[in-house]
N, C-alpha and C positions, 0 to 999 in steps of 0.2 A: 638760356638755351632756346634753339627754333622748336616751334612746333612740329610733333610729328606722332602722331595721334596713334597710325597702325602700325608703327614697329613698336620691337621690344625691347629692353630694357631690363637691365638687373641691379632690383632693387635696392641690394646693400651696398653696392659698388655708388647709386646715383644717390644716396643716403650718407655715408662716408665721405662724397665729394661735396655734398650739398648743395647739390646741381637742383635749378628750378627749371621745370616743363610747362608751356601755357602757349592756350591758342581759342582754337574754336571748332566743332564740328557741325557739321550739318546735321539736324532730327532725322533727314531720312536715310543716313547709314546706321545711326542705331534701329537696328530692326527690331530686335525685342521692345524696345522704349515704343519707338512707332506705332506696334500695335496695340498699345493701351491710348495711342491720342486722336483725336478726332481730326488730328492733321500735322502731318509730320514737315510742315514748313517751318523754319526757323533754324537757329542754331544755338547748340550750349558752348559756354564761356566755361574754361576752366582753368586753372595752375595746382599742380604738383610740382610738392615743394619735398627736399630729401635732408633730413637732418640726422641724429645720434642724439637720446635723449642721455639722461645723467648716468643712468645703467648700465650704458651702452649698446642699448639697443637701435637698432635701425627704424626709422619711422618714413610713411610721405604722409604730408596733410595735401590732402585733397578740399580743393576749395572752388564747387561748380556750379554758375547760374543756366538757366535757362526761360523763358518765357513759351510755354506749354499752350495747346488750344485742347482740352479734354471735352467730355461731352458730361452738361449736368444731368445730374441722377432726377432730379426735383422736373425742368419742361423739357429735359433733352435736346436743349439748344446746345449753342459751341458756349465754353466759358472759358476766358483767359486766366490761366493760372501761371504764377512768379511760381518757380522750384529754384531751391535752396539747399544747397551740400556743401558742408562742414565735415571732415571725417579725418582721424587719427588714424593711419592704416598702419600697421604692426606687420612685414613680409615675413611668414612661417613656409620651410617648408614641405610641412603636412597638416592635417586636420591636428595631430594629436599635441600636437603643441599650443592649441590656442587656447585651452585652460588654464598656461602658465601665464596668459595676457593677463597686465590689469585692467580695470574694468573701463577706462578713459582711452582703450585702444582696441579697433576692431581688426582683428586678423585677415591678413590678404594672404590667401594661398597660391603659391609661386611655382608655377613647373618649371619643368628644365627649362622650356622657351624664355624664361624670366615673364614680364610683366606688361600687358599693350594697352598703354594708357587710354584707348577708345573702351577697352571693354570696363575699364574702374569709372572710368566717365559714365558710361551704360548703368554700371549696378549702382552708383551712388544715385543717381537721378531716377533707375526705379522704385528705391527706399524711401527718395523725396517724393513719388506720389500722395494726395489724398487720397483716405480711406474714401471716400464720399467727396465727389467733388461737386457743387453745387453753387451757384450766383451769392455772390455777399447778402444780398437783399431781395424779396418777394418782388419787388418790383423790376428789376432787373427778370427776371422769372416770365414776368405775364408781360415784357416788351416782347418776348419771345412765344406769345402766346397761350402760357399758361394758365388759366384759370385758376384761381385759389379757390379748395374749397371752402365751402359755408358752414359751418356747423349746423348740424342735423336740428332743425328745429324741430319740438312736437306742436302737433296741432293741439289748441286750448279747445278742448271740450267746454260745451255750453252746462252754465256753473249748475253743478248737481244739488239737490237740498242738501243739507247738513243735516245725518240723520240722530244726531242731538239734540237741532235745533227744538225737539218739541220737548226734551225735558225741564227746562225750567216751567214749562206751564201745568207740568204732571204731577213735579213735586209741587206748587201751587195747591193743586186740585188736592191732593194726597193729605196737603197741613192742612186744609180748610174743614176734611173730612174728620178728621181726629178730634 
């Protein structure tokens, strides 16, 4: 099937035919996505695929790349981050049915409109964010002018007496006395 990113579609219907959807969007119509990256050039790869599992339930596997520019948390340069979305989507539709899912299927809640494959594209690639996105390597870090810090050395104070040092001459003096 062509791509077609911002209509919609009803999900048990494209699940029962087992109709696959796959294309590409641009990062800068996902608006919510966009404002988490440091730049909204590029585009995510995706396919939704519609199958019926043994149940009979209605399922899409969502399967979406993307090549992200986020901003590291560590020198606050650009860092190219690979996102990655694998997802089991289960069409319910209400909230109250998603506790009858098993746990290998995440609930997609369907309104009347059915289902706009831009917005499933959108929320599985916000889920693929890092919590902390930051450079593989320190070095990578301070191309971007980073500074590592140094650990806090102390200053070695100039060596103090040992104020023991004078008992072995005490007891000396002490057994010689006896």
């Amino acid at each position: 099937m062509r791509s077609r990113p911002f209509a919609t579609f009803d999900p048990w219907k494209f699940a029962s035919t087992g109709q696959t959807l796959e294309g590409s969007l641009p990062l800068a119509r996902l608006e919510r996505l966009a404002g988490a990256l440091q730049s909204a050039e590029g585009e995510a790869r995706y396919r939704l695929t519609g199958h019926v599992d043994a149940d009979g339930r209605s399922l899409l596997e969502a399967e979406i790349d993307a090549d992200v520019l986020l901003e590291c948390q560590r020198c606050l340069g650009p860092v190219r981050t690979a996102l990655h979305a694998h997802s089991t989507l289960a069409p319910i539709a209400d909230d109250g049915r998603a506790a009858a899912l098993p746990g290998a299927y995440e609930p997609l809640v369907v309104g009347e409109e059915g289902v706009v494959p831009a917005d499933v594209v959108e929320d599985e690639l916000i889920l693929a964010l890092p919590l902390v996105a930051m450079h593989d390597t320190l070095h990578e870090c301070e191309a971007c002018g980073y500074v590592v810090p140094q650990p806090a050395t102390t200053a070695v104070s100039e060596a103090k007496p040992n104020p023991f040092a004078a008992l072995p001459s005490l007891l000396k003096e002490s057994k010689t006395q006896e």
